[in-house]
C-alpha positions in Angstrom: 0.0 0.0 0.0 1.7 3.1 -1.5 1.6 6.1 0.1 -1.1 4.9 2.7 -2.6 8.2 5.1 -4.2 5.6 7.3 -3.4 1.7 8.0 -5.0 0.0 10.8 -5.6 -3.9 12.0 -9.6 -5.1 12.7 -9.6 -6.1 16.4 -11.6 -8.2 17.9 -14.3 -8.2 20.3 -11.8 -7.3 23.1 -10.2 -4.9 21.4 -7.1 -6.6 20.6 -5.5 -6.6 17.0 -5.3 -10.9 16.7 -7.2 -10.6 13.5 -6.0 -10.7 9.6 -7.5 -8.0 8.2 -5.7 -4.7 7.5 -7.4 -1.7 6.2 -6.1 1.1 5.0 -5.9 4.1 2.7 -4.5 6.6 0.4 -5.5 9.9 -1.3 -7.5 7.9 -4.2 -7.7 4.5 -2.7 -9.2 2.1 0.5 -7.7 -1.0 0.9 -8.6 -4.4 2.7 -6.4 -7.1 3.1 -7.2 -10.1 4.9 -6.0 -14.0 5.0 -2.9 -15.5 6.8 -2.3 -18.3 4.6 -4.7 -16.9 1.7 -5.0 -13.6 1.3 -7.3 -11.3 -0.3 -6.6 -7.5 -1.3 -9.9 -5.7 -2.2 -9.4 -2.0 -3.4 -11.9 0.8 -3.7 -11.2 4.1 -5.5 -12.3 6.5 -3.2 -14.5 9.0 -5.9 -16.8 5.3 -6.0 -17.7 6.2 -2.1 -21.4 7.6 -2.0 -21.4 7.8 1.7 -19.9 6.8 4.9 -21.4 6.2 8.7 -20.2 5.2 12.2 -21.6 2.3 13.9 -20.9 1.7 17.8 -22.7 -1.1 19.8 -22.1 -0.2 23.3 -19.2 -2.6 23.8 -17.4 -0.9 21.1 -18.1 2.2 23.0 -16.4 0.5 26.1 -13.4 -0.9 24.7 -12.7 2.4 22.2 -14.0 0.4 19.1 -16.2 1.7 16.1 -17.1 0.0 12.8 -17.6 2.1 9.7 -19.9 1.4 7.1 -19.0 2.6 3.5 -21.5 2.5 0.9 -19.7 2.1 -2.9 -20.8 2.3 -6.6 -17.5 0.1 -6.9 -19.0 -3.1 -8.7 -16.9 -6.1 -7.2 -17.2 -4.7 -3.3 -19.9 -2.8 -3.3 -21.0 -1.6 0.1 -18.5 -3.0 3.6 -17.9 -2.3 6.7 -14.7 -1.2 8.4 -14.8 -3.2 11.4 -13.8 -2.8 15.3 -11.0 -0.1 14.7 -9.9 2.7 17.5 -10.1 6.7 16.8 -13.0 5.5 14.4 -14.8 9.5 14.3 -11.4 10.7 13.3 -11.1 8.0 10.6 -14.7 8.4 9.7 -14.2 11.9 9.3 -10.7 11.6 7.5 -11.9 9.2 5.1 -15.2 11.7 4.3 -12.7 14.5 4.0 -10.8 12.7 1.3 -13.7 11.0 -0.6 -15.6 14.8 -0.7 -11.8 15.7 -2.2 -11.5 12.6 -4.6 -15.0 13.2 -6.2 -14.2 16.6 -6.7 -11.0 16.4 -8.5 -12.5 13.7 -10.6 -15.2 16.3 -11.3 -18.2 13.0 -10.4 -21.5 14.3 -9.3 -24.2 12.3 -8.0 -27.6 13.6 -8.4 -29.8 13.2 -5.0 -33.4 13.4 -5.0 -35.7 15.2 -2.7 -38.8 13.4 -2.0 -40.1 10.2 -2.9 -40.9 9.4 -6.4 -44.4 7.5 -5.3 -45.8 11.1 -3.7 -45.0 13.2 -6.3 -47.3 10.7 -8.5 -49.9 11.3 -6.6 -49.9 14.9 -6.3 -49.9 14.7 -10.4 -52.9 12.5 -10.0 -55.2 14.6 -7.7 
């Protein structure tokens, strides 16, 4: 991982790094790497996030913990969760940060609607 900002190991439910995934990222990427005897490296380009949010149960709260869930136009990941990992509303917010930052030097909008598309049928209707 080139240039990583941010590199961290998934703990477990004690808070205690024995696990074997690694996430990480850059300014244009997230990676996850997991395995000890086969691994797996996923990647997502960061302008593919559509939005992030914070998860803590209250025994993450205890133990320091927080799981992020990122929701991704990326075809082959989709949307994941970055799970049990300490300073999590920093990383949240770094990782929103650079995502807001990624989409606009890559110049991608996304087009959010107001409204559901059901009421404003029936408002034509009446």
């Amino acid at each position: 991982m080139q240039n990583t900002i941010w590199r961290e190991r998934k703990r477990n439910f004690l808070g205690l790094p024995w696990t074997f995934t690694v996430y990480g990222f850059s300014e244009d990427r997230l990676f996850i790497k997991s395995g000890i005897l086969s691994t797996r490296e996923d990647e997502v380009r960061l302008y593919r996030i559509t939005d992030v949010s914070l998860y803590r149960s209250l025994w993450q709260r205890i133990i320091g913990l927080g799981t992020i869930r990122v929701y991704s136009a990326d075809q082959s990941l989709r949307d994941f969760e970055i799970k049990n990992i300490p300073d999590c509303e920093n990383v949240k917010e770094q990782l929103s940060c650079l995502v807001e930052k990624e989409r606009q030097n890559k110049r991608v909008t996304s087009r959010e609607f107001m409204g559901d598309a059901e009421d404003e049928g029936e408002d034509i209707l009446e």
